[in-house]
C-alpha positions as CSV (number, residue, x, y, z in Angstrom):
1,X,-17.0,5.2,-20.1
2,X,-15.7,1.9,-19.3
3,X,-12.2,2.7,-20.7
4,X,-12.9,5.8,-18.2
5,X,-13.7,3.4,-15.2
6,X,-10.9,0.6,-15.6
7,X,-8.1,3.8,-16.4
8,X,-9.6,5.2,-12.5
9,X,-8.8,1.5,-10.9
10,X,-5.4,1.9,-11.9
11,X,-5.0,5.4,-11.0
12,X,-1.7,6.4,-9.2
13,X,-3.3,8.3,-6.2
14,X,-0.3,7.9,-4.0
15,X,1.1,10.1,-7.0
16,X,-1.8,12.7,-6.6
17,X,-1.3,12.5,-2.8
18,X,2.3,13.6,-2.9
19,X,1.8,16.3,-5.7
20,X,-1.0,17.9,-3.2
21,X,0.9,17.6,-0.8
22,X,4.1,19.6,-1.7
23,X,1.6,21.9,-2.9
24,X,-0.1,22.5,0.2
25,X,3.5,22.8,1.5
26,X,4.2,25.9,-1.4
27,X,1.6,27.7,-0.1
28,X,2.1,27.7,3.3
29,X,6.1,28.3,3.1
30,X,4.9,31.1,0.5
31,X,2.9,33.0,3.0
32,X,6.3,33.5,5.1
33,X,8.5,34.2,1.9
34,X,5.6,36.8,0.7
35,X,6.0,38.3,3.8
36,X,7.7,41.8,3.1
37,X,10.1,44.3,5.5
38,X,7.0,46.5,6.3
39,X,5.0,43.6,7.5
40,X,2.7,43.3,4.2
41,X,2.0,40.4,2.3
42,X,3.1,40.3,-1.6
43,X,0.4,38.2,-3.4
44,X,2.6,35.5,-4.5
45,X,0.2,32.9,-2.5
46,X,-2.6,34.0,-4.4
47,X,-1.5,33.7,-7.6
48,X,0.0,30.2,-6.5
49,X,-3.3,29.0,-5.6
50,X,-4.5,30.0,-9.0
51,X,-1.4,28.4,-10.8
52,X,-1.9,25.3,-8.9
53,X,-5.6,25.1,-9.8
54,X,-4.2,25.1,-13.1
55,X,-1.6,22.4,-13.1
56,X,-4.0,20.1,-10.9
57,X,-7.0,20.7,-13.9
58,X,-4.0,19.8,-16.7
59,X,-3.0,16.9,-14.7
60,X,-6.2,15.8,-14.4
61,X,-6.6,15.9,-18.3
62,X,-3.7,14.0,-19.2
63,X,-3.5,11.5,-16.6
64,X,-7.2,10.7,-18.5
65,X,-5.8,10.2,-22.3
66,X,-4.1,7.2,-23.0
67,X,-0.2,8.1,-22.9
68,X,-0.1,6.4,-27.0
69,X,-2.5,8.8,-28.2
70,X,-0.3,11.4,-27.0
71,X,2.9,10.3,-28.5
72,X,1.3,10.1,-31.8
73,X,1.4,14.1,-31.3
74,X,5.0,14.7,-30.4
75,X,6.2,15.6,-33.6
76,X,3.5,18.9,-33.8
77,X,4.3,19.7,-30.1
78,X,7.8,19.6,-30.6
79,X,7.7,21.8,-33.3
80,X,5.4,24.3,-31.6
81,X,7.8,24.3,-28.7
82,X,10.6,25.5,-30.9
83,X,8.0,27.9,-32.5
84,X,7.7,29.3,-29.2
85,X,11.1,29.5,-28.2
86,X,11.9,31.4,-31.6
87,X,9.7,33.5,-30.8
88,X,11.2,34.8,-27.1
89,X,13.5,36.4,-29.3
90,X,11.3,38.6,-31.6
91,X,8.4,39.8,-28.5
92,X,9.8,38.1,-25.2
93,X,10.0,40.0,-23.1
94,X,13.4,41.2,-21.7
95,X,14.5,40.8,-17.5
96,X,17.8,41.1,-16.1
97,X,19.3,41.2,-19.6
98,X,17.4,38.0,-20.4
99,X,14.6,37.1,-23.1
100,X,12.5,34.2,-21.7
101,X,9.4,35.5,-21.1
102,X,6.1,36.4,-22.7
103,X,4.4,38.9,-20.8
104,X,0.4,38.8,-21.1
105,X,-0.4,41.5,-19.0
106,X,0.8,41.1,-15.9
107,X,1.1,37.0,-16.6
108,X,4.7,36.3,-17.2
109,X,4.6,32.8,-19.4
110,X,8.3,30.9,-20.0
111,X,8.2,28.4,-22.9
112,X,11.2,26.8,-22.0
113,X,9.5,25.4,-19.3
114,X,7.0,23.6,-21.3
115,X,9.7,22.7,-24.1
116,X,11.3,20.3,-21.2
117,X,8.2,17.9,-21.3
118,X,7.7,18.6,-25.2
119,X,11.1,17.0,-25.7
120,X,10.5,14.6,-23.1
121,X,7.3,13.2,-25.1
122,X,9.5,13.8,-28.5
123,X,12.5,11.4,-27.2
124,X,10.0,8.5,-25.8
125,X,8.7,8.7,-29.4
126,X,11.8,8.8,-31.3
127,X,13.9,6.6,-29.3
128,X,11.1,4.0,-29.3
129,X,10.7,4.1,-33.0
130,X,14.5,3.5,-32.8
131,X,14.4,0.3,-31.8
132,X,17.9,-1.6,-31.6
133,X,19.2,1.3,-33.3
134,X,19.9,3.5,-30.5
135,X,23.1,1.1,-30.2
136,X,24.6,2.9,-32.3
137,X,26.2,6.0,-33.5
138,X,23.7,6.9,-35.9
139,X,20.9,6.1,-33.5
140,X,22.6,8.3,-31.3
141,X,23.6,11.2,-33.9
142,X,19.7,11.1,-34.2
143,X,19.0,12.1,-30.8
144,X,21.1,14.4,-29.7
145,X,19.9,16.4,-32.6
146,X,16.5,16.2,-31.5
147,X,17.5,17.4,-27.8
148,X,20.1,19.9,-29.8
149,X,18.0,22.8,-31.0
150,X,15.9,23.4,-28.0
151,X,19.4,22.9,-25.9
152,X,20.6,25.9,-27.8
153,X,18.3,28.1,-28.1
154,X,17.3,28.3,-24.8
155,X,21.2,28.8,-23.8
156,X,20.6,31.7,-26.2
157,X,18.2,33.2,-24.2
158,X,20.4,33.0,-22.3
159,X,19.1,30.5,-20.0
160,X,21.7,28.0,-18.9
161,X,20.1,26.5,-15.9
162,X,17.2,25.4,-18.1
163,X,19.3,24.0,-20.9
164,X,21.0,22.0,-18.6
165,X,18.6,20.0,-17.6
166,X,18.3,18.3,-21.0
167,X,21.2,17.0,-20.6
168,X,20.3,13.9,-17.8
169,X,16.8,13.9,-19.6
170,X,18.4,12.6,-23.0
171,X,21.3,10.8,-21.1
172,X,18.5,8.8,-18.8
173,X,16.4,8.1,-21.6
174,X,19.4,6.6,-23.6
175,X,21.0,4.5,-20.7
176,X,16.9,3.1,-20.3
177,X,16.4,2.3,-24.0
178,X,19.9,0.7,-23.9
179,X,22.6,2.7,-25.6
180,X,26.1,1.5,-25.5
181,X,28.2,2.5,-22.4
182,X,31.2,2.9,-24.4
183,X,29.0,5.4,-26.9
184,X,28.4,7.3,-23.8
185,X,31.6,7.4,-21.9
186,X,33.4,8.6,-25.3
187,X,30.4,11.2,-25.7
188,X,31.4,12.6,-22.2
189,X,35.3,12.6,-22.9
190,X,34.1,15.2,-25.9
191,X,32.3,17.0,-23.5
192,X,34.7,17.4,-21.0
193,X,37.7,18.6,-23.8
194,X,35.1,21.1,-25.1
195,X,34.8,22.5,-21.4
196,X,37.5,25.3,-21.6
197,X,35.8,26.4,-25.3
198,X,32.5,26.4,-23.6
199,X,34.5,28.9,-20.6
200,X,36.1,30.8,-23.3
201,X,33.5,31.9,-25.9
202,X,30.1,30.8,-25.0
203,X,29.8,31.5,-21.2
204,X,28.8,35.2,-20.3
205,X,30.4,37.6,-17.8
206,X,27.6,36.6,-15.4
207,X,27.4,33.0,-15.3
208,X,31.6,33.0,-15.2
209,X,30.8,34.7,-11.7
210,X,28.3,32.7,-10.2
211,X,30.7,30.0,-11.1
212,X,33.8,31.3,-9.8
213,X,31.4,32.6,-6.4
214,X,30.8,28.9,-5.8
215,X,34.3,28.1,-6.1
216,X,35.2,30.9,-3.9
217,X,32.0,32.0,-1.8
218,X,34.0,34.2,0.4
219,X,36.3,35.9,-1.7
220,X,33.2,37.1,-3.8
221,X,30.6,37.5,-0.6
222,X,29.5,41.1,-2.1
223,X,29.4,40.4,-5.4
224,X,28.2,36.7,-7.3
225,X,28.0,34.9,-3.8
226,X,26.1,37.0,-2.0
227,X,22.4,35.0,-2.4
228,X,24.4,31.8,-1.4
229,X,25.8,33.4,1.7
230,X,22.9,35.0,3.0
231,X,20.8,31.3,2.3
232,X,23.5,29.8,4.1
233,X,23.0,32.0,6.7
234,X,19.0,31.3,6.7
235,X,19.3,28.1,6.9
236,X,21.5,28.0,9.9
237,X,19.6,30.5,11.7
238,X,16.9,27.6,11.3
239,X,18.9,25.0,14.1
240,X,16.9,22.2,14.7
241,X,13.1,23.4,15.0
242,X,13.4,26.5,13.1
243,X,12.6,30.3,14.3
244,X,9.2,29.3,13.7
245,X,6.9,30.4,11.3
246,X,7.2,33.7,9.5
247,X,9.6,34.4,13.0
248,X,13.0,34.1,10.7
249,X,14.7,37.1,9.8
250,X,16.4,36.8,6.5
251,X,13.5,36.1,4.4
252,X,10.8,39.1,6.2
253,X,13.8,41.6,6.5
254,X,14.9,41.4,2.9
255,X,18.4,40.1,3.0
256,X,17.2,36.7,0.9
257,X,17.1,37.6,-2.2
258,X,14.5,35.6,-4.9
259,X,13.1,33.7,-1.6
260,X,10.2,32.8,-3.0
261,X,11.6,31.3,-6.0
262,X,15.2,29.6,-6.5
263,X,15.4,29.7,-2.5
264,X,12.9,29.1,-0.9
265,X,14.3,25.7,0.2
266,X,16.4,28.2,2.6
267,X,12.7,29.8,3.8
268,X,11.7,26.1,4.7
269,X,15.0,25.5,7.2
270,X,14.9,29.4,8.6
271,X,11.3,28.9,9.6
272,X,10.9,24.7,10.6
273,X,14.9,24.3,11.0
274,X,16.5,20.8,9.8
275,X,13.5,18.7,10.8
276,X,11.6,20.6,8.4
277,X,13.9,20.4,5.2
278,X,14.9,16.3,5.8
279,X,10.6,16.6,6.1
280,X,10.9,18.2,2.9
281,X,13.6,16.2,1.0
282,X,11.8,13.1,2.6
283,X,8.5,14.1,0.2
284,X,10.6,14.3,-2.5
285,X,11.8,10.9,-2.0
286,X,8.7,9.5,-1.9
287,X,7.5,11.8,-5.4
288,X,10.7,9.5,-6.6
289,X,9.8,6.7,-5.3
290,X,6.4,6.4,-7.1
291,X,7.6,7.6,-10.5
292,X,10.4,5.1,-9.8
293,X,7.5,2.1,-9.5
294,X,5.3,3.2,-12.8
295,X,8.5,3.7,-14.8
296,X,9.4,-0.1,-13.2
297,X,6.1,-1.8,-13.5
298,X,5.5,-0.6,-17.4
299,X,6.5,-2.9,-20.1
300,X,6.2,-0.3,-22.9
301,X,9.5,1.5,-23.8
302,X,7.4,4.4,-24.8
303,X,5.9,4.6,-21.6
304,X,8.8,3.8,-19.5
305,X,11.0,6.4,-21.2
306,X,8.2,9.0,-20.9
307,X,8.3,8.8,-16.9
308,X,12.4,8.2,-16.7
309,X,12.1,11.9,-18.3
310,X,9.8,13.1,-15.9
311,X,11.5,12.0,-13.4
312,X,15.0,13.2,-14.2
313,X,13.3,16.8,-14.5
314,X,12.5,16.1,-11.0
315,X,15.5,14.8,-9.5
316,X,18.0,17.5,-11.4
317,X,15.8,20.4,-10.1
318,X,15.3,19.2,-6.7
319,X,19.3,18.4,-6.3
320,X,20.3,21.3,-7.5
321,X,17.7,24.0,-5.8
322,X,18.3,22.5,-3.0
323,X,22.4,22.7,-3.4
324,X,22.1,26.2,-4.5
325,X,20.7,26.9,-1.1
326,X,23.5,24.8,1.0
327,X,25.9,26.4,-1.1
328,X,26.8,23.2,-2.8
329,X,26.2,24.0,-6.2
330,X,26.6,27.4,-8.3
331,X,23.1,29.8,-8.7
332,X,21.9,28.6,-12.0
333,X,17.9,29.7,-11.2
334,X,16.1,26.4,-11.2
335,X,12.6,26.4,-9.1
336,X,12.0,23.6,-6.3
337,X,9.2,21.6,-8.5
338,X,5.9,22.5,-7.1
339,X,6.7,24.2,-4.0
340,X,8.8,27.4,-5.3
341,X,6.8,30.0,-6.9
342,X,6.6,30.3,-10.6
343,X,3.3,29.7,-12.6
344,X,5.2,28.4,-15.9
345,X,7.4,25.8,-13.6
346,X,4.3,24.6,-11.6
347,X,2.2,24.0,-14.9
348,X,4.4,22.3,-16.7
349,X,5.5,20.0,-14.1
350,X,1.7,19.3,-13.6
351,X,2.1,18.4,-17.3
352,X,5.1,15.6,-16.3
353,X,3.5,14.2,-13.6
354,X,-0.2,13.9,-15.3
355,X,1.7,12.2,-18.2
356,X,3.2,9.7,-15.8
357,X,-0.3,9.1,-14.3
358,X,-1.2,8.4,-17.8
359,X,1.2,5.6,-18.1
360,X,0.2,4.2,-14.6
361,X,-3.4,4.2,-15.6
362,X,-3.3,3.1,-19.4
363,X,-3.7,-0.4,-20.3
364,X,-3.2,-0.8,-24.0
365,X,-2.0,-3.3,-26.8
366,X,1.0,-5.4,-26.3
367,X,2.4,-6.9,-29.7
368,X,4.6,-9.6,-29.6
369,X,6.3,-11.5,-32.3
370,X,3.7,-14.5,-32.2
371,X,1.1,-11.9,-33.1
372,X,2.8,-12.0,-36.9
373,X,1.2,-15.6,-36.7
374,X,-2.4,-14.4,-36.5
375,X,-2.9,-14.8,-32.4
376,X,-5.1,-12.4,-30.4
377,X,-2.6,-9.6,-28.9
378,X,-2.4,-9.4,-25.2
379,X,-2.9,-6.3,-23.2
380,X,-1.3,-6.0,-19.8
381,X,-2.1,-3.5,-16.7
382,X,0.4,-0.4,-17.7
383,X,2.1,-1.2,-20.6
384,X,1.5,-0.2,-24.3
385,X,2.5,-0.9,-27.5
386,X,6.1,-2.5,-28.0
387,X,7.8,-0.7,-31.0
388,X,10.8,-3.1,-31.4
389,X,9.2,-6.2,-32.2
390,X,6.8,-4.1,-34.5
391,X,10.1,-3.0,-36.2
392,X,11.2,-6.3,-36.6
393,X,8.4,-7.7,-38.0
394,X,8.4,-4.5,-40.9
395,X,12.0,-5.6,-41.7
């Protein structure tokens, strides 16, 4: 109980604040985006407001447990994330000749979702345990195999939009817990010569179109780039105040396709114009702003790594939902965090951000190298244990 009331005088409510927020702001964009041709209304809200409850229970949860007793798990939840992921391919369930899905009745759940913050908890672990050895190659080697195998499979599924975001999760942890620019900068020369193998033989049929549709919106406006040009269109019939709500025409007419989902940032502009998407963006700076400060003010590597991967979910999804609107960036299907529809995405970003409120809320054991010397160990507001002394000390 007392651990319970000193965890609540540290609690991150400006955190909660902005989560509720952006919520509040899903459901009332999805009452216009659910709003069909024939005037009805799909029940996307409804089952949002159940999703949310969800996410804001888990959150709750999490944000509770100290962030180090967590951790100490990451090796089972990392493997019951792949368990899951193999297991899309024997009963998923199959959509638009994709397998990410398990259907439980008429609940659609996507594992790859949750495998994001499984390997977020997993790399915080590892890479602390690490120590000075993520310096080098073999440190290295070490980690990009742990992000590896859920990086494939889930391109497998195929699901490239999701892969991708492991990518700046692993590279953001690494550039935190100090890996070697040069390690780095030679890692993305290998990336970039592998780029016309990756075109060649592992890209499908579909996701060469979307690509060459962004490169070439109007030569391809009936075929791949037709989403992007009728968001474009939304979003300019928007102006500067917007048609107002549910008054646009693009989303309630059917011409925006998926407008409750990958763009509904378009939704946002056609119905409260530009005021109402810089309003938007400006809620998301703040959501960065605070996971910016816990990352900042914890003196744990765990815990600091554990919120630099939360919040390089964020900012990747966030950049690039909201480009695939402008037109800025190619389709790739990644949901606005909290706001688009999706109960998968809004759980387990509920799962991210209660882990983070975790951190902000936890105070537990510092170790420092005069501890080897028999003097009480300090504990500090935020911070946790400090695996590269421990390390040293072992040696």
């Amino acid at each position: 109980m007392s651990h319970l009331r000193r965890a609540m005088g540290r609690y991150p409510t400006s955190l909660l604040g902005i989560c509720l927020t952006l919520i509040g702001v899903s459901l009332l964009v999805l009452g216009s985006a659910s709003l069909a041709p024939d005037g009805h209304l799909m029940g996307y809200m409804k089952r949002q407001v159940i999703w949310a409850s969800a996410g804001l229970g888990v959150f709750f949860v999490l944000s509770l447990l100290p962030y180090d007793r967590i951790t100490r798990k990451a090796l089972p939840i990392y493997v019951l994330g792949l368990f899951a992921l193999a297991m899309v391919f024997v009963i998923g369930t199959k959509v638009n000749g994709a397998r990410r899905w398990f259907s439980l009745g008429s609940i659609r759940v996507q594992p790859s979702e949750f495998m994001k913050y499984a390997l977020i908890l997993t790399l915080a672990h590892a890479i602390a345990l690490q120590g000075p050895r993520i310096k080098t190659w073999r440190g290295l080697a070490t980690i990009g195999a742990i992000a590896g195998v859920p990086f494939l499979m889930i391109a497998s599924q195929p699901d490239l939009g999701t892969s991708l975001t492991f990518v700046p999760i692993t590279l953001a942890m690494v550039i935190v817990a100090g890996a070697r620019w040069r390690h780095l900068m030679t890692l993305a020369g290998v990336g970039l010569a592998m780029l016309p193998v990756v075109w060649t033989f592992l890209l499908r049929g579909y996701q060469k179109d979307r690509i060459l549709s962004f490169l070439s919106p109007k030569a391809n406006e009936l075929e791949g780039a037709y989403q992007t040009t009728q968001s474009v269109i939304a979003i300019g019939n928007g102006g500067l105040a917007g048609q107002g709500y549910r008054q646009g025409t693009q989303g309630p007419l059917g011409f925006l396709p998926e407008r409750h989902t990958d763009f509904i940032y378009a939704v946002v502009c056609e119905d409260f114009g530009f005021i109402g998407g810089v309003l938007l963006l400006g809620l998301y700076g703040f959501l960065f702003c605070a996971l910016a400060k816990i990352a900042r003010n914890c003196r744990d590597m765990e815990g600091r790594l554990l919120v630099t991967g939360v919040l390089s979910v964020v900012i990747m999804q966030v950049s690039v939902n909201v480009g695939m609107a402008l037109g800025v960036a190619p389709v790739t299907g990644l949901t606005l965090p909290l706001v688009s529809y999706g109960g998968s995405s809004l759980v387990a970003v509920m799962i991210g951000f209660g882990l983070a409120a975790s951190v902000a809320s936890t105070r537990v054991m510092i170790w420092t190298p005069a501890d080897a010397g028999g003097e009480t160990p300090k504990t500090r507001k935020g911070s946790g244990r400090l695996p590269f002394p421990l390390l040293q000390k072992a040696a």
